[in-house]
C-alpha positions in Angstrom: 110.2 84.5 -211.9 106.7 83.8 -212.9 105.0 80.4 -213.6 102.0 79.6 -215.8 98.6 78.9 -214.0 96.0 76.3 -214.8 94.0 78.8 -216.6 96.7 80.5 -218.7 97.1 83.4 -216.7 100.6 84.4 -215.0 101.4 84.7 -211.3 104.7 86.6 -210.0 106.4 84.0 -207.7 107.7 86.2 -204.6 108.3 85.3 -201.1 109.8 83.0 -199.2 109.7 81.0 -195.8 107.5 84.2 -194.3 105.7 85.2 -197.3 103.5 82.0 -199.1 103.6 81.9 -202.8 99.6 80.6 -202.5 98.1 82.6 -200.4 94.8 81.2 -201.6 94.9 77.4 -200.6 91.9 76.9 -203.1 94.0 77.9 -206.1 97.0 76.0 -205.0 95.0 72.9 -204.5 93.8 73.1 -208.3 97.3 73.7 -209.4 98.6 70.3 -207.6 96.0 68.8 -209.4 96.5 69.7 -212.5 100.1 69.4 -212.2 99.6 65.8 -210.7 97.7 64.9 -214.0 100.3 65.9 -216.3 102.6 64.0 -214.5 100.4 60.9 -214.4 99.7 61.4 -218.4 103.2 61.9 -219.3 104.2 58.6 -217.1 101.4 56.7 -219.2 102.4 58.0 -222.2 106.1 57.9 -222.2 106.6 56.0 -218.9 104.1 52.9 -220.0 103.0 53.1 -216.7 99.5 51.8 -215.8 97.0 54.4 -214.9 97.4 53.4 -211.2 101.2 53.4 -211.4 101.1 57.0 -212.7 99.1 58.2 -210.2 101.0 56.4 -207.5 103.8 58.5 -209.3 102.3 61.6 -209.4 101.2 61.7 -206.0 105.0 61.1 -205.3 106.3 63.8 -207.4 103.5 66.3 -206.2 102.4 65.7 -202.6 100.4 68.0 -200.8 102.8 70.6 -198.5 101.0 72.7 -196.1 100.7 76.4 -195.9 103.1 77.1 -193.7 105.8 74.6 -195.2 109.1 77.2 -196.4 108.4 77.6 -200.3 105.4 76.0 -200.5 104.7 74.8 -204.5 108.7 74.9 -205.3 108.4 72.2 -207.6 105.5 74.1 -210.0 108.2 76.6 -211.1 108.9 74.2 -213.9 106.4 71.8 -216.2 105.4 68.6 -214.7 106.7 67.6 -218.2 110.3 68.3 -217.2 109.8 66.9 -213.8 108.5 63.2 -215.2 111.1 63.6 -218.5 113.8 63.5 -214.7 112.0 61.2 -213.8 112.5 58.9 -216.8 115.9 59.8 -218.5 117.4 61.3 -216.3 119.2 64.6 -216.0 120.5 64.7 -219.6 117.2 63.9 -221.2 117.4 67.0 -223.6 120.7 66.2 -224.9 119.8 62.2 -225.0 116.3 62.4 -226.1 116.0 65.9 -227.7 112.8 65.2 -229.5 111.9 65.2 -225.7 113.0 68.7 -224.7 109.5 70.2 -225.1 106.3 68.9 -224.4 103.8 68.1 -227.2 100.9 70.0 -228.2 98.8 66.9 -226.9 100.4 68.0 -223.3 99.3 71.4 -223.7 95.9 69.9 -224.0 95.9 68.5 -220.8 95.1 71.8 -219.5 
């Protein structure tokens, strides 16, 4: 499985609960970051959350887990997109909403 990094750039996922999927805590850090943001715009945008109400969110959706914690970064194998889209419609959003099933360039943006 691979994932997208902040910087366009691909990452194998491997491991498990004895192997971490960031060993570089730095790079991990700037990941949760970035995906906290995307979550926090797409709340504001499609949520019509407040900026401290999406960020309230995001940290929710995205705390920090620590090194050792057994799959570490889980959740960044999909988009924070898909995530807050959960979030707000539920788990038949695509079907329901399927103007929502992708993100919009303006997410891509973000980045």
């Amino acid at each position: 499985m691979e994932r997208r990094g902040d910087a366009g750039h691909r990452r194998r996922m491997t491991g498990g609960p004895a192997e971490s999927l960031w060993p570089d805590e730095d790079e991990y850090v700037s990941y949760l970051r970035s995906e906290r943001r995307n979550f926090a715009w797409v709340m504001r945008r499609y949520g019509g959350m407040s900026l401290p109400e999406s960020w309230a969110a995001a940290l929710d959706a995205y705390p920090y887990e620590p090194a050792d914690k057994p799959y570490r970064g889980l959740e960044f194998h999909d988009l924070a997109w898909h995530w807050a889209m959960l979030t707000l419609h539920g788990t038949f959003y695509t079907r329901d909403h399927p103007e929502l099933a992708g993100p919009p360039d303006e997410y891509w943006d973000l980045r």
